[in-house]
Steps between C-alpha positions, in 0.01 A plus 500: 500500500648857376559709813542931444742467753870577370747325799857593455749281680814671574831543715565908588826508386504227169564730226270295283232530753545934525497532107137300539427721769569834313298394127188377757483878688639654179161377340290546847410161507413403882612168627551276784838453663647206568839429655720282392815520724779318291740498862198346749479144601767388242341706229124549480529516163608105509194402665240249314220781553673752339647276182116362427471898437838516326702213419851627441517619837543853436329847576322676368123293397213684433190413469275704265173433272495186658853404358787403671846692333865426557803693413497876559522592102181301444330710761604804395428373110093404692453815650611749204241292248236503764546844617662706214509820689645630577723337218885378633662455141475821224318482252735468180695173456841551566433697862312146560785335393740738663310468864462147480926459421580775825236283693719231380819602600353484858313205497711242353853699498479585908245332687563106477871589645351632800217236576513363827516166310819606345663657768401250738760316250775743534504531858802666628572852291191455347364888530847540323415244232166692425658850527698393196182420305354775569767732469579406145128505434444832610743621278362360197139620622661852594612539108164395377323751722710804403333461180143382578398645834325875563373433871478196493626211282360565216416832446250664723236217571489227728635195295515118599882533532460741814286214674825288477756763562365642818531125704838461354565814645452292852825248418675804368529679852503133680814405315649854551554610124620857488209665315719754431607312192158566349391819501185404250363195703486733849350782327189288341480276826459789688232639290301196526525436850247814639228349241191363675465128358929473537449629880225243561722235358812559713617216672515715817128571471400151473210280746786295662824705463722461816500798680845506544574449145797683351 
């Protein structure tokens, strides 16, 4: 039976999670919380409840329209069909394509060297180990964004790539990386951050976020 109710299962500080959690207020679409803590009783995110919602294991879920999606891109992909505005891609072809490669960069360049999964891995150095990535990332994305951003990253509208480049952000001042190095970064990630739905999203402002979380 179809259910209105969109349920968004998510950990405060999982990147993939906060780039959910920005497209969902971005397009004011109300939902129900629900914690996954992926440090609690071994991982709550290993759990057989939570994998008959999610299989691999992972955060974020959401359910929506009576579906069950996996895999933050989908979700975003979901919501920005469902609810086109307001839009996160332009509207001529190559800014699509040119959002979707910055988004990119992020997604598949950065953030599977700083899973848990992965670092968990590592272990000793490992915030070292992930600087690295993200270091040499940022540089690439820094070039890109001297040419494509305005306040933001692409131009002066809210694009999909800002939904991943504000959580990465997060690992960014975790792993210590002088920002100092990227002038263009800082300046749009500080022009997204005072924006309603990115507030909403923060991982600081989330249901169960630690109080004394750094």
């Amino acid at each position: 039976m179809m259910t209105n109710k969109v349920i968004l299962y998510s950990f405060f500080r999982s990147s993939a999670s906060w780039r959910v959690r920005i497209a969902l207020a971005f397009k004011e679409i109300k939902y129900e919380y629900r914690a996954v803590n992926l440090f609690q009783d071994g991982g709550q995110q290993n759990s057989e409840e939570y994998k008959r919602v999610n299989p691999t294991g992972q955060v974020p879920a959401l359910i929506i329209d009576g579906y069950t999606l996996t895999q933050s891109v989908s979700m975003i992909e979901y919501l920005k069909e469902r609810n086109p505005d307001p839009p996160l891609l332009p509207k001529d072809k190559y800014g699509r394509a040119q959002v979707c490669a910055l988004s990119e960069i992020i997604n598949s360049g950065i953030q599977p060297y700083q899973n848990l999964s992965v670092l968990g891995k590592v272990g000793k150095g490992k915030d070292e180990w992930a600087k690295s990535f993200i270091e040499k990332r940022y540089h690439d994305l820094e070039t890109f964004l001297k040419q494509t951003s305005g306040k933001y990253s692409y131009g002066n509208t809210v694009t999909m790539t800002d939904l991943f480049l504000v959580p990465q952000m997060f690992a960014a001042k975790k792993c210590k990386v002088n920002m100092e190095q990227f002038p263009t970064i800082s300046q749009v990630y500080d022009s997204l951050i005072v924006l309603p739905a990115f507030e909403a999203a923060d991982a600081f402002n989330q249901p169960h976020t630690p109080p004394n979380f750094q």
